[in-house]
C-alpha positions as CSV (number, residue, x, y, z in Angstrom):
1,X,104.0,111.4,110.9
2,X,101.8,112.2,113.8
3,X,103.4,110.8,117.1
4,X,100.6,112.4,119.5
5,X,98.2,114.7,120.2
6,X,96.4,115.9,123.3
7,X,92.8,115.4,124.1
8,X,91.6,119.0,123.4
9,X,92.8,118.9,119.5
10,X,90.6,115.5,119.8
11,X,87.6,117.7,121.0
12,X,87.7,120.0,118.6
13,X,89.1,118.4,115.6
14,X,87.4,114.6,116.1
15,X,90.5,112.8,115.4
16,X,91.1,109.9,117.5
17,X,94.2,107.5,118.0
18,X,94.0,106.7,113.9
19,X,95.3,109.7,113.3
20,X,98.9,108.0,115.2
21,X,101.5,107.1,112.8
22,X,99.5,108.6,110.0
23,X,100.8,111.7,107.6
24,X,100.4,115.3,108.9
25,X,99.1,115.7,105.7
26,X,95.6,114.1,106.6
27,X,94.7,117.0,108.4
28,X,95.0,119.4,105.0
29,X,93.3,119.8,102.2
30,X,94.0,117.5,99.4
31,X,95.0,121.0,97.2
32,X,97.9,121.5,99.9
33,X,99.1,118.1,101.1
34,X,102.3,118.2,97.9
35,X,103.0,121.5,99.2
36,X,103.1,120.3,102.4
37,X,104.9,117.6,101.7
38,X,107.3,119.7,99.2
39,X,108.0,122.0,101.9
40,X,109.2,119.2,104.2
41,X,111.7,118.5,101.6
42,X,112.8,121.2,101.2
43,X,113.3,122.0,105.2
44,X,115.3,118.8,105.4
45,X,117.9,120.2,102.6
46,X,117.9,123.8,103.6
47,X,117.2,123.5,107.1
48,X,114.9,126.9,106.5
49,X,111.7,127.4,106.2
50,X,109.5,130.7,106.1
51,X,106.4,128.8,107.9
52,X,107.9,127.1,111.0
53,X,107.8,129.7,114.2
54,X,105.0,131.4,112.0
55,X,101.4,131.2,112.6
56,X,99.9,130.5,109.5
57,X,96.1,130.3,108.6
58,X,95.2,127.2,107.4
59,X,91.9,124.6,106.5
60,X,92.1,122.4,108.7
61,X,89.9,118.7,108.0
62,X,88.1,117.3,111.3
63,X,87.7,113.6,111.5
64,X,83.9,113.6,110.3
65,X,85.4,115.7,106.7
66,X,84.3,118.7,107.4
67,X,86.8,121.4,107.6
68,X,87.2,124.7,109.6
69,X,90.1,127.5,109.6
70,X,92.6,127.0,112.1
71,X,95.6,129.0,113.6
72,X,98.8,126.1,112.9
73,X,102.0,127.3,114.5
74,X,104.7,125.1,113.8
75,X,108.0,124.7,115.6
76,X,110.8,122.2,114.7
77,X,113.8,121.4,117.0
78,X,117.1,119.4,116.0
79,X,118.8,116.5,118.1
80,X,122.2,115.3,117.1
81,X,121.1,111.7,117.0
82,X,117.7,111.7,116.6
83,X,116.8,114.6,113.5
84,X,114.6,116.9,113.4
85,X,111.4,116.8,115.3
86,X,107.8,118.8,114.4
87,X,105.6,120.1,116.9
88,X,102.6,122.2,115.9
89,X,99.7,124.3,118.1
90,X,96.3,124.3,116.4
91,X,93.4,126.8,117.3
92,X,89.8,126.6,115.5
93,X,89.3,130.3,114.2
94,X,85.7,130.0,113.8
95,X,83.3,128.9,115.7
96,X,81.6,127.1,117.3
97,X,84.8,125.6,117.9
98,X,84.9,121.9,116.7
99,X,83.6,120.0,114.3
């Protein structure tokens, strides 16, 4: 679920505070949003995963549907009483960059 963002993924992506309390997976590809969610799964059984600390190279849907290639780099960090929280950097790699 997305908690925040900061005003520069707004500039380049379009998303605006809808996108708060809304899947992640809104942001991918409708091809890759039940491996997305799969992979989540299976991070919260194994507590691995060969994508987080690992840029990946990803589509990446702007608010207005069009979609661009983005850098993701995903880091998760564990609290006793809280869980596990996501955090993730996104960089446009084609310009111009936004949407």
């Amino acid at each position: 679920m997305v908690v925040e963002f900061n005003q520069r993924f707004e500039l380049i992506y379009g998303w605006d505070t809808k996108l708060v309390g809304q899947t992640i997976g809104l942001i991918l590809p409708q091809q890759f949003r039940e491996l997305h969610h799969a992979g989540f799964a299976r991070f919260k059984l194994t507590e691995s995963s060969e994508v987080v600390n690992h840029p990946l190279e990803l589509a990446t849907i702007c608010a207005d549907g069009s979609v661009i290639r983005s850098e993701h780099f995903i880091v998760a960090e564990k609290d006793d009483q809280e869980g596990w929280s996501f955090a993730a950097t996104l960089r446009p790699l084609e310009g111009p960059h936004g949407c």
